[in-house]
Structures are given as C-alpha cells and as structure tokens.
C-alpha positions as CSV (number, residue, x, y, z in Angstrom):
1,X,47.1,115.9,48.2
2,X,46.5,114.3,44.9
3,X,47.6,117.0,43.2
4,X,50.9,117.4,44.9
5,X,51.4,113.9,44.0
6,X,50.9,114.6,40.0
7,X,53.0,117.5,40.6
8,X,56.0,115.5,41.6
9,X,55.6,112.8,39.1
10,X,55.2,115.5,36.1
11,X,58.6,117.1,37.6
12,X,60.1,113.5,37.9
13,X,58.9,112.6,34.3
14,X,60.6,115.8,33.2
15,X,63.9,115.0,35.0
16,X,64.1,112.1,32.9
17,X,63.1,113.8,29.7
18,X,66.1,116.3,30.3
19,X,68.3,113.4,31.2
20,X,67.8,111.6,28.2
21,X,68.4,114.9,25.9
22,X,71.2,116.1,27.7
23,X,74.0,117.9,26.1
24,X,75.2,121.3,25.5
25,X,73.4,124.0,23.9
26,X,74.1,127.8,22.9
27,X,74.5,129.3,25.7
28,X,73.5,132.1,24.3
29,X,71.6,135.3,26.5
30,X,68.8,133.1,28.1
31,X,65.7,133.1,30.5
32,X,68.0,132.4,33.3
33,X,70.2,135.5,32.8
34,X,67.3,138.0,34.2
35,X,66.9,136.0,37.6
36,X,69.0,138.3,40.7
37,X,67.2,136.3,43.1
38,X,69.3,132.7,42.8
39,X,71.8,133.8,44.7
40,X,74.5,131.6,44.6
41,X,73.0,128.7,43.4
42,X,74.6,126.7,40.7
43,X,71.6,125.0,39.0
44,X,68.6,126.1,38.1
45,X,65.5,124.3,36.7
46,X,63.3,127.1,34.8
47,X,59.3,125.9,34.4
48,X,57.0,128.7,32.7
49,X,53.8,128.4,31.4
50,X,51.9,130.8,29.4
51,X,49.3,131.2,32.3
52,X,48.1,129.9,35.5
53,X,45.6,127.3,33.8
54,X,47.5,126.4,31.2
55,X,48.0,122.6,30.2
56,X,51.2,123.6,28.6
57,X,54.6,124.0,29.9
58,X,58.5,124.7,29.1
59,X,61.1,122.8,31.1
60,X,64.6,124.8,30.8
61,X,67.9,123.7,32.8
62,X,70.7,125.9,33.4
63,X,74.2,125.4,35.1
64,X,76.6,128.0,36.1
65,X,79.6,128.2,34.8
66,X,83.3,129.3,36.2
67,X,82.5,132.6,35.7
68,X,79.1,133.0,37.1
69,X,77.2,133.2,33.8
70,X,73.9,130.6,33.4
71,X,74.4,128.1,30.4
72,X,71.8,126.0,28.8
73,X,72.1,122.1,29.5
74,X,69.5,120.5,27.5
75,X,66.8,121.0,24.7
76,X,63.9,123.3,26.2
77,X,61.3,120.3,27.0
78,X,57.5,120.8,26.7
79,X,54.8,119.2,28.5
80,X,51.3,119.2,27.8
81,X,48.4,117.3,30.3
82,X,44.8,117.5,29.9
C-alpha cells in the first residue's frame, strides 16, 4: 500500500513539473507515434524507464492534434529516487 501511495505522489510531483515547463516543443517524429494501442485518446502521458529497477525515469506528454498526429507539450522531465 505504501508503495502505491509514492507512486501517486511521484506522478503528482511530475504533473506539476510538466505544468510548470509547459510549452510547445518540435513535434517532431516522437515516442508517442509508435503506440496503435491508444485508440482514440487525445492525451497521452509517456513514463519509460531504462529497466524495471531502475531509479530513473522520463516523463513525456503528448496531445493530439486536428489531424490525429501526437505532439510534444513539454520538456521531457526526469526523475530520479533512491
């Protein structure tokens, strides 16, 4: 239970990381481009970590746009927790 707790506050802590940085970037071929299993969803927050133990992880957040195609809305974010 504890754990699920932590979990919640890192993604709330990271909300308000992306919030503060907010802004358009290159929208560019990304991450989110490779997902067929969003359906029609219109946001999209991407966490990946470089492996199930990890202590490190990238916060992306992608928005659809008029024509279906996933753009960037903020700076990538890391995390890191010990």
């Amino acid at each position: 239970m504890r754990k699920v707790f932590w979990s919640i506050g890192v993604v709330f802590l990271a909300l308000g990381v992306i919030c503060a940085v907010s802004g358009k970037v290159d929208a560019a071929t990304n991450d989110a481009q490779r997902f067929k299993t969003v359906g029609a969803n219109k946001q999209l927050i991407l966490v990946t970590t470089p492996g199930y133990k990890s202590n490190k992880a990238t916060i992306q957040t992608f928005e659809r746009d008029s024509k279906g195609v996933w753009q960037r809305k903020a700076a990538d974010v890391w995390l890191y927790w010990s």
